[in-house]
DRENNU-874752 format. One record per residue (C-alpha): y, x, z; chain. Coordinates in steps of 0.25 Angstrom, whole numbers, plus 5000, padded with zeros to 4 digits. Example, Ala and Ser with C-alpha at 12.3 -4.5 7.8 and 13.67 -1.06 7.14 Angstrom:
site yy:4982	xx:5049	zz:5031	cadena:A
site yy:4996	xx:5055	zz:5029	cadena:A
***
This chain:
site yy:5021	xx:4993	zz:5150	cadena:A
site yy:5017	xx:4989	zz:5136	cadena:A
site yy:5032	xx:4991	zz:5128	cadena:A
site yy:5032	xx:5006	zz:5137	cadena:A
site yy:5018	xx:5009	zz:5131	cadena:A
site yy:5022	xx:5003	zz:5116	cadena:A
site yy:5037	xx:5011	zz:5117	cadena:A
site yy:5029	xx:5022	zz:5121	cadena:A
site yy:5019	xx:5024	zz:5111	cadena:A
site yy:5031	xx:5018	zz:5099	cadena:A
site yy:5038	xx:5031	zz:5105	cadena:A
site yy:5025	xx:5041	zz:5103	cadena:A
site yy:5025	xx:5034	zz:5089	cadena:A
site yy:5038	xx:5035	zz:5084	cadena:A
site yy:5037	xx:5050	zz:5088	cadena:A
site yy:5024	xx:5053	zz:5083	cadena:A
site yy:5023	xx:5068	zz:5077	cadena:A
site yy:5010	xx:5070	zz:5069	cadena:A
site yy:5007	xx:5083	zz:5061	cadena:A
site yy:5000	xx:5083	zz:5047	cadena:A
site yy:4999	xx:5092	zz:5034	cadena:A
site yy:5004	xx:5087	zz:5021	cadena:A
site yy:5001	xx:5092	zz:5007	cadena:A
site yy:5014	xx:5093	zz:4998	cadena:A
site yy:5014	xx:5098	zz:4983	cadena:A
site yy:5022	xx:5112	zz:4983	cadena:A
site yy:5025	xx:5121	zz:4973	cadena:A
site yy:5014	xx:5116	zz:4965	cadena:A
site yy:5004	xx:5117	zz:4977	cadena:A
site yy:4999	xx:5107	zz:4987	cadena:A
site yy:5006	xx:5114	zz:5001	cadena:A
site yy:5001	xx:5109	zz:5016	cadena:A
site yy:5012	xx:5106	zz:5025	cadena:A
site yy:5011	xx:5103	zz:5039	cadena:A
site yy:5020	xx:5092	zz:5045	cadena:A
site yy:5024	xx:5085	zz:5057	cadena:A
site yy:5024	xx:5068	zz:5058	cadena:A
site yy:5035	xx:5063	zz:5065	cadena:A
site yy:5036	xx:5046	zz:5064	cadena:A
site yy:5047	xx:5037	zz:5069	cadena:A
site yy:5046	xx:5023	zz:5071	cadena:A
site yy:5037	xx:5013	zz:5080	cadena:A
site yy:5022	xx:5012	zz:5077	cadena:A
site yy:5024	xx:5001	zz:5064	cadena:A
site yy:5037	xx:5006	zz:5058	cadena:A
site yy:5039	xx:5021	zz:5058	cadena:A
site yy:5041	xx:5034	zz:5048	cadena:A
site yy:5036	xx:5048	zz:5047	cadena:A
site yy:5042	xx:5060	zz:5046	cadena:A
site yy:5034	xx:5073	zz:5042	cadena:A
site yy:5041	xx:5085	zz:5045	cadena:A
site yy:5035	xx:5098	zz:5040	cadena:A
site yy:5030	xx:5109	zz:5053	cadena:A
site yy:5035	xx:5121	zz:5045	cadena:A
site yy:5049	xx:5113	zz:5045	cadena:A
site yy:5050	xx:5101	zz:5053	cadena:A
site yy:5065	xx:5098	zz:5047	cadena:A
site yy:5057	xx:5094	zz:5035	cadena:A
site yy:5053	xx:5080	zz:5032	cadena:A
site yy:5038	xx:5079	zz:5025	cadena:A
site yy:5037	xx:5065	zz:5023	cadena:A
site yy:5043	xx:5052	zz:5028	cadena:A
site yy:5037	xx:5041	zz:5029	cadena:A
site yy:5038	xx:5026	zz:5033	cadena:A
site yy:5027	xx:5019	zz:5040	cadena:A
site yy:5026	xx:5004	zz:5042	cadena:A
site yy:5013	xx:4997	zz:5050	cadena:A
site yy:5007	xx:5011	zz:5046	cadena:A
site yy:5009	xx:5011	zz:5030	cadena:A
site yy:5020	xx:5020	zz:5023	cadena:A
site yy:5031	xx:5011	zz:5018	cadena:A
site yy:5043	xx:5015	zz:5010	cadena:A
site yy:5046	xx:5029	zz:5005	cadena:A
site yy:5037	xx:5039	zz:5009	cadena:A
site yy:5042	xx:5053	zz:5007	cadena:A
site yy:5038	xx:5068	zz:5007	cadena:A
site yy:5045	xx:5081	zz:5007	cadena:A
site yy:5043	xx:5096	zz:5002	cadena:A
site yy:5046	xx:5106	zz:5015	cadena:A
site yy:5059	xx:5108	zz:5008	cadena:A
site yy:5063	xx:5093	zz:5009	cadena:A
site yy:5062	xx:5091	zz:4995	cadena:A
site yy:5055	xx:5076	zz:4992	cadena:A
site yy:5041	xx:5078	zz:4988	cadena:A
site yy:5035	xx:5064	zz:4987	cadena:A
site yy:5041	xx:5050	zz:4988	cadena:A
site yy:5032	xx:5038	zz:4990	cadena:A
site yy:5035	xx:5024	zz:4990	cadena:A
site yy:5027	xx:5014	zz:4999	cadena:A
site yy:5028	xx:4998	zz:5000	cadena:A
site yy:5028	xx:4990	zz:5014	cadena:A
site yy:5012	xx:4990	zz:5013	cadena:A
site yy:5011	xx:5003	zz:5012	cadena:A
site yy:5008	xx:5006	zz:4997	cadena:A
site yy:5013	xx:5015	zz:4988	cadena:A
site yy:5022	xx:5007	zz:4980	cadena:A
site yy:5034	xx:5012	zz:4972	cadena:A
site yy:5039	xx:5027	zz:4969	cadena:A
site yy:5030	xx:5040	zz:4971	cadena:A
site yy:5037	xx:5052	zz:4968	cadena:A
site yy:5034	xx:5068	zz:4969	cadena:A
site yy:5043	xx:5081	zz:4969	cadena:A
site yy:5040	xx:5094	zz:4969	cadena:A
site yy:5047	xx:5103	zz:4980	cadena:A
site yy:5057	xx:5107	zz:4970	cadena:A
site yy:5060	xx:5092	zz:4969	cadena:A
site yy:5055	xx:5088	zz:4956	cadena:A
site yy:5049	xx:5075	zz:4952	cadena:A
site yy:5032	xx:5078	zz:4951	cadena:A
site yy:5027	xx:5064	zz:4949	cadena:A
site yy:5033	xx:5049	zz:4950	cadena:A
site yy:5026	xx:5037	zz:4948	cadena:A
site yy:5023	xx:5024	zz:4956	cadena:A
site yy:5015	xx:5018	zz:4965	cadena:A
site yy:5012	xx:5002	zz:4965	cadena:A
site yy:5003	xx:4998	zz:4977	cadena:A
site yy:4997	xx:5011	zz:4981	cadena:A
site yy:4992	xx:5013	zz:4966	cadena:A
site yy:5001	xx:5021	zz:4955	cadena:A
site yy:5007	xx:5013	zz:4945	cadena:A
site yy:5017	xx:5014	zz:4932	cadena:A
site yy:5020	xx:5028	zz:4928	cadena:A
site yy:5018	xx:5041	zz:4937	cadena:A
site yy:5022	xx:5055	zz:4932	cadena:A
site yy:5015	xx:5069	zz:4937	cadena:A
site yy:5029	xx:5077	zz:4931	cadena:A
site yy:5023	xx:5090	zz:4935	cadena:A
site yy:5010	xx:5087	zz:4929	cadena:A
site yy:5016	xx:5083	zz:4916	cadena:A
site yy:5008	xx:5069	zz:4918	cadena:A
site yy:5011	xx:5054	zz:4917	cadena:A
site yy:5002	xx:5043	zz:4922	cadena:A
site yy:5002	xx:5029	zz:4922	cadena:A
site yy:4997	xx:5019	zz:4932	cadena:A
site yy:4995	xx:5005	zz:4934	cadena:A
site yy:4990	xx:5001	zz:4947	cadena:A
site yy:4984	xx:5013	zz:4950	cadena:A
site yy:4976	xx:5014	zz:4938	cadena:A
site yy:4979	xx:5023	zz:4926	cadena:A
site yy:4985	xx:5015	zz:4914	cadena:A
site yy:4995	xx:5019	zz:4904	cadena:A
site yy:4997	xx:5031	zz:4897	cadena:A
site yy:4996	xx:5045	zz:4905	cadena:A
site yy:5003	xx:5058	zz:4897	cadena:A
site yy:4998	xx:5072	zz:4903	cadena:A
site yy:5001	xx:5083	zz:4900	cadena:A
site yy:4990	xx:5095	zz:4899	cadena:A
site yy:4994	xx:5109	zz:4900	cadena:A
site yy:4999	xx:5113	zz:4885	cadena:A
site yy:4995	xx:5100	zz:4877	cadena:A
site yy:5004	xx:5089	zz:4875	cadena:A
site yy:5005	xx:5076	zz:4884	cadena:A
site yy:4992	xx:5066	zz:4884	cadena:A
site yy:4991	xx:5053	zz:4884	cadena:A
site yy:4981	xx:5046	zz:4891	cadena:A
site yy:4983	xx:5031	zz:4891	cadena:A
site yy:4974	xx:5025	zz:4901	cadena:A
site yy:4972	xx:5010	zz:4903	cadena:A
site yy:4967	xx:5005	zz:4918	cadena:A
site yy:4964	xx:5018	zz:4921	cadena:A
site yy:4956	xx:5023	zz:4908	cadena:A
site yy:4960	xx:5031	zz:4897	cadena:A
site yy:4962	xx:5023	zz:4884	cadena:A
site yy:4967	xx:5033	zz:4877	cadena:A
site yy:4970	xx:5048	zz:4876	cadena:A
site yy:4981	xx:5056	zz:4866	cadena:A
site yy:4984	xx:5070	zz:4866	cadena:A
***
């Protein structure tokens, strides 16, 4: 009786359909989508499938759940399948590795990287014109921004206080 009940509620799971409301960047607005969840797998190991409502042929975003953490590559995409973000998580669940954004046309917005849930080593805002640096989550390094019609600058920032700014 036990092992019919388990297979049972392993089946509800690994069918589960959930609904939500994601916010993607879209042609230089913030756009609300509405999307269904569709998971596969047992109740420890399973990944999740969003599909928008407007299209359900169309992925929103995978992802790959492990004891109830994201692992591995967590992806989303625009309405018109183009990749908008792609997210790298370790066995524990942390950000740790590649983070990357397009724009619907499919150009690169901003990369940098993440080490244990915090941003670290370069990232870059492309769009923005801006260029950050992390270490361990904290500001430290030297940051170039561009503002409007002057030319790049140049903050330099050590464990996140600016030492020294040039124009």
């Amino acid at each position: 009786m036990k092992k019919l009940i388990l297979n049972i509620v392993i089946f509800f799971i690994s069918n589960l359909v959930l609904s939500q409301t994601i916010r993607l960047a879209y042609n230089d607005t913030i756009k609300l989508f509405d999307v269904t969840i569709k998971t596969k797998g047992d109740s420890i190991r399973y990944d999740e499938y969003a599909y928008y409502k407007d299209d359900t042929s169309k992925i929103a975003w995978i992802k790959h759940i492990n004891n109830g953490k994201t692992v591995g590559v967590y992806r989303e995409f625009f309405i018109n399948s183009n990749t908008y973000k792609k997210q790298i998580y370790n066995n524990l669940g942390r950000k740790n590795g590649i983070y990357q954004e397009w724009n619907n046309k499919s150009e690169l917005c901003v990369s940098g990287q993440y080490k244990n849930d915090k941003k670290d080593g370069t990232w870059l805002y492309i769009k923005a014109k801006r260029h950050e640096v992390y270490r361990n989550g904290i500001k430290h390094g030297r940051w170039r921004i561009y503002e409007g019609k002057t030319p790049w600058t140049l903050y330099v920032y050590r464990n996140d206080t600016v030492k020294r700014i040039k124009k």
